[in-house]
N, C-alpha and C positions, 0 to 999 in steps of 0.2 A: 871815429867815435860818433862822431851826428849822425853818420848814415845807422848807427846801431840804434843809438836813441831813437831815429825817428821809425825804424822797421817796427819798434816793439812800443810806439805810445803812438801810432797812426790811429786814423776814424776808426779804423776796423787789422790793430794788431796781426801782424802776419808772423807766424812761427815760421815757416819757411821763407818766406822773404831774410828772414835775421838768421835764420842756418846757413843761407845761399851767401849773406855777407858776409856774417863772418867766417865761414872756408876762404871767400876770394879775399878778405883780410888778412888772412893766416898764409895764405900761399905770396903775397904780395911783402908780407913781413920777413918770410922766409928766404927772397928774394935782397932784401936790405940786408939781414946778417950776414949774404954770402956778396955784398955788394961788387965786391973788387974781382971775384971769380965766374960774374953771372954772366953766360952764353947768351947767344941771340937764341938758340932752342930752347933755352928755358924760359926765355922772356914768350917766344912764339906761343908754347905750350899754355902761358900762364895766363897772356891774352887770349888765346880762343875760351880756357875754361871762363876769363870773367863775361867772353864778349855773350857767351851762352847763357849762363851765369844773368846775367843782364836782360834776355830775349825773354827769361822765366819768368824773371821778377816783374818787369812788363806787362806779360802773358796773363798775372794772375792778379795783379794788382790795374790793369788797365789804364794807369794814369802816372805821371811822373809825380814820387816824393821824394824825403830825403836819402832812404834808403838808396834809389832807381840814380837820383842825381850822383851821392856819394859813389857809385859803384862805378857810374858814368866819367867820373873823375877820375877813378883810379885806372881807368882803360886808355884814357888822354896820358894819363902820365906815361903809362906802358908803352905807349906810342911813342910818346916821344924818347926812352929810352930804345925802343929799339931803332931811331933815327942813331941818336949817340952812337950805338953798337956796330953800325952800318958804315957810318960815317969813318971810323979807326983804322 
């Protein structure tokens, strides 16, 4: 939720920045309600799209905000889920 607030009340508001979150928010949620069934290929799939995801918002924002960090976060955690995954 920060990384939203802050994609859409930044120096200079990014409509796409806050598209690009909340999809990788939505895939990440999607992710929690199937928690006890989720594959390593899906976790795979779901980090490449944030770590891309990620490279854009970067790309067009040029500087780290809350947006770029929140997204940042959620690629750390997918990590280390897919440590957990590997690990079983």
């Amino acid at each position: 939720m920060a990384g939203m607030r802050a994609a859409s009340r930044g120096t200079v508001p990014s409509p796409k920045a806050e598209a690009l979150l909340r999809a990788c928010l939505d895939l990440v949620e999607h992710l929690v309600r199937q928690s006890l069934d989720v594959t390593s290929a899906e976790v795979e799939t779901t980090l490449g799209v944030l770590e891309q995801a990620y490279g854009e918002m970067e790309a067009e924002v040029g500087t780290t905000n809350g947006a770029t960090v929140a997204l940042k976060n959620a690629i750390g955690r997918l990590k280390a889920l897919r440590l957990e995954l590997t690990a079983k």
